[in-house]
N, C-alpha and C positions, 0 to 999 in steps of 0.2 A: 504494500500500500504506500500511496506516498507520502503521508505524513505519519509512517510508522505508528507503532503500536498504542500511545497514547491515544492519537485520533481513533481508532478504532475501537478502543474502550469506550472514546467519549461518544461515540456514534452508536454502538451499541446498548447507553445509555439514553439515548435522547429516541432511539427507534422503541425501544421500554415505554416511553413516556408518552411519545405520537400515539402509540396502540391504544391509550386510557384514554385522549382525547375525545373530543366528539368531534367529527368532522365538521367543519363549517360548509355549508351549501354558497356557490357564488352567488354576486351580486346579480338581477335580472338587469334589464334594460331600462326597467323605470330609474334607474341607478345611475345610469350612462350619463347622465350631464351631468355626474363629479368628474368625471376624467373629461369630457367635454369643457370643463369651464379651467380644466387644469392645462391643456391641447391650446385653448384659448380660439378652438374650432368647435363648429355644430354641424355635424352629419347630419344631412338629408336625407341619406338610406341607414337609418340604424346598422342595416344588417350586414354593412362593412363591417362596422365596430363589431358586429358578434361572431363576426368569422375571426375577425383579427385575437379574437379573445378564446376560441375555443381548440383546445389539445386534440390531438388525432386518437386519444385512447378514450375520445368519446364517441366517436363514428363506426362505424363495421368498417372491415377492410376495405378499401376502394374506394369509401367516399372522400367527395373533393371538400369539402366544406370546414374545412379546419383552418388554422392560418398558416399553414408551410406555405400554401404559392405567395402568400402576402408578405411571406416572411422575409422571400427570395427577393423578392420588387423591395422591401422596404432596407435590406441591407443593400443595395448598389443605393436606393437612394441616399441613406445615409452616407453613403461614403463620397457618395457625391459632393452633399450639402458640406459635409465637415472642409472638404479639399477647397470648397468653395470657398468658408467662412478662414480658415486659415491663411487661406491665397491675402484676405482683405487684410488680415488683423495684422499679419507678420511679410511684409513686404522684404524683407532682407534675407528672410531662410530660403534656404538652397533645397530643392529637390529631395534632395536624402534628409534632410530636416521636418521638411515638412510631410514625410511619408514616416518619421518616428511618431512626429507631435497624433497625425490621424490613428497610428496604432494604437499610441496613449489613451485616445479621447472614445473610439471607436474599437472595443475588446469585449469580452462577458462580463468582466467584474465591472467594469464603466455602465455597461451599459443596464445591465440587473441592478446598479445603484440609482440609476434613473429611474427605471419600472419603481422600485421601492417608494422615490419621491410621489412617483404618481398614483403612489397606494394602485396598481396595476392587481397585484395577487389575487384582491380577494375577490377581484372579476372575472379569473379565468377559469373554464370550466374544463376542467379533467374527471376522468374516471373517477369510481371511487377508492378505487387500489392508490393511482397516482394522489388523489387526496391527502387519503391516510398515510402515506407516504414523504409526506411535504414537499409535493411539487411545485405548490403554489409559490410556495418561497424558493423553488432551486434555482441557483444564478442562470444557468442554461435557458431554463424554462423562460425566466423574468426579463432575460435577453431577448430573447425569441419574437417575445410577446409586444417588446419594445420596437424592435423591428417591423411586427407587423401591425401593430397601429399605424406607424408612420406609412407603409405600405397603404392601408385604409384611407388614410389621410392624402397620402398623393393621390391615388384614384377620385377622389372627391374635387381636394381642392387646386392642384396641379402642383408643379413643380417649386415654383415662389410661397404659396403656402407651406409646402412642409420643408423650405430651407429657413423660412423664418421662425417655425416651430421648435426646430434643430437649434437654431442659436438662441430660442429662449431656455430649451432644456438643458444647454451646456454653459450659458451664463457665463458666469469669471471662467469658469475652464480654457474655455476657446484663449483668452489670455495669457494665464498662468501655468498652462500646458508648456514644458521644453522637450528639446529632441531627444535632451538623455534618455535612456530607458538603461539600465544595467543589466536587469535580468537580458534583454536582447545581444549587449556588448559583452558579456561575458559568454557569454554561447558560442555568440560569433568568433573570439578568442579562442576556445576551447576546440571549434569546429577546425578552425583555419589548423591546429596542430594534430589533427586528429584525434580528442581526446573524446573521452566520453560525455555525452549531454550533462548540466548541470542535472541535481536532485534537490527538491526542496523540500523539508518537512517543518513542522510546527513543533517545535519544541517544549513551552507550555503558553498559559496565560497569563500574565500576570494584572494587579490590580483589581478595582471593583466592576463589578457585574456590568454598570452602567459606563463603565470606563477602560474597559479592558484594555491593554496593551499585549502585542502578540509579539511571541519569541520563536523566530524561525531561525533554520540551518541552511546551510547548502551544503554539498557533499559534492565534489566528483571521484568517482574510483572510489565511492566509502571513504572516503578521508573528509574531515569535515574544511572546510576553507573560509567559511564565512559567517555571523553569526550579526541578526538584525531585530532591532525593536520597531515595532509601529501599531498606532491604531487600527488598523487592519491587516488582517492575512497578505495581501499583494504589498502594502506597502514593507512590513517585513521583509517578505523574501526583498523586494528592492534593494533596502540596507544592507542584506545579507550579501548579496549580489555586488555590491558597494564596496563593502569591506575586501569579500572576495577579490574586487579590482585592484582595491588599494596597494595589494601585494604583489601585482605582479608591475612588470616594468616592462617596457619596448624590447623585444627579444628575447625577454624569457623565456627557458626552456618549462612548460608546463608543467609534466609530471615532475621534473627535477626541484620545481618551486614549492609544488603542493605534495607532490606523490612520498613524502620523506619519512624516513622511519618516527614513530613516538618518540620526545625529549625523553632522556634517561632522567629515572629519577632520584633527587639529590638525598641520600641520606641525613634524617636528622638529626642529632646529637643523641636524642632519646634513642633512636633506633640503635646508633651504634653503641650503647648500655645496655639495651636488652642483648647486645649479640653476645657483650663478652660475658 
């Protein structure tokens, strides 16, 4: 697994706790004009909005009516809008700049923290398996979902509609977005020497419930190389990713920097009295 064995305790915890739940039933459509007034758009065919909002593990095999095709239409347009709004804000970033800053802004965790904003969840209708399961909250799902509103929304309203929509959900982002990504330069790093893909795991959490700070790893070859704190899962591994770079230099030999045996350990004064 890739946040080793903790995650998996904590998951097989929290799957304990989904079971006792009661599943919440989605919101109907009479509901639809909270995320309408949150869009800052009003559909004329409702039934965009409810396609955009319904999971394929409520349909039999075959049928169309779920949001995958809207999903497909609403990520080119987003990627669209974002290349657009970027192109205005940052007139001086270069090509390969501004194809990090669109990754940044434009990914699952970005974009399921947006669904979140738009309270999206508890509109979408899944199975009752995927229910019980917390679908409704999985980044994937909330991603997806994000994409095919906008999809909905460009069939409606056209193109200028939902690039103006795009720049009101991303707000300071579109701004304060830079090209760094670490997690991607240290890959790139790794790839170029042939080494193995980074590994990232979650190490614990620390803080309050309402405040958590997350403590991830990185690992290549099992060896640990980088170690980050952050408010979030991704911004972690980020740090972690960070620190990882900090060590290495222009031509360093990779495994030779990270791949090195354990420091020997320093005997203490105590230890050397128990020996004699």
């Amino acid at each position: 697994m890739r946040f080793g064995i903790l995650k998996v305790a904590a998951e097989s915890g929290d799957d304990e706790n989904k079971k006792r739940r009661p599943v919440a039933e989605p919101l109907g459509q009479e509901h639809f004009h909270q995320i309408e007034e949150r869009l800052q758009f009003t559909f004329t065919d409702k039934a965009w909005l409810e396609r955009a909002l319904t999971h394929r593990s409520v349909h039999a095999r075959g049928a169309k009516n779920d949001y995958e095709r809207l999903e497909f239409l609403g990520d080119a347009v987003f990627d669209l809008a974002v290349a657009h709004l970027l192109l205005d804000r940052h007139p001086e970033a270069r090509e390969g700049e501004l194809s990090k800053m669109r990754a940044a802004l434009v990914n699952t965790t970005s974009l399921a923290e947006i669904a979140r904003e738009l309270g999206l969840g508890k509109f979408i209708r899944l199975s009752r398996g995927e229910l019980a399961s917390g679908g409704a909250d999985r980044p994937s799902i909330l991603a997806d979902v994000l994409e095919a509103v906008l999809g909905a929304l460009y069939r409606e309203g056209g193109y200028e509609i939902a690039r103006q929509c795009v720049e009101r959900l991303l707000g300071e982002r579109l701004v304060t977005v830079t090209p760094r990504d670490p997690k991607t330069e240290l890959q790139e790093a790794l790839h170029a020497t042939g080494s193995e893909a980074p590994v990232y795991r979650l190490e614990c959490v620390e803080g309050p419930e309402h405040q958590p700070v997350f403590v991830s790893l990185v690992e290549v070859d099992g060896q640990v190389v980088g170690r980050g704190r952050g408010p979030t899962k991704k911004a972690s591994q980020q740090a972690a990713a960070e620190e990882a770079l900090l060590h290495l230099k222009p031509g360093d030999d990779i495994d030779a920097k990270f791949l090195v045996a354990p420091e020997p350990v320093v005997e203490t004064s105590d230890q050397g009295a128990s020996e004699e």
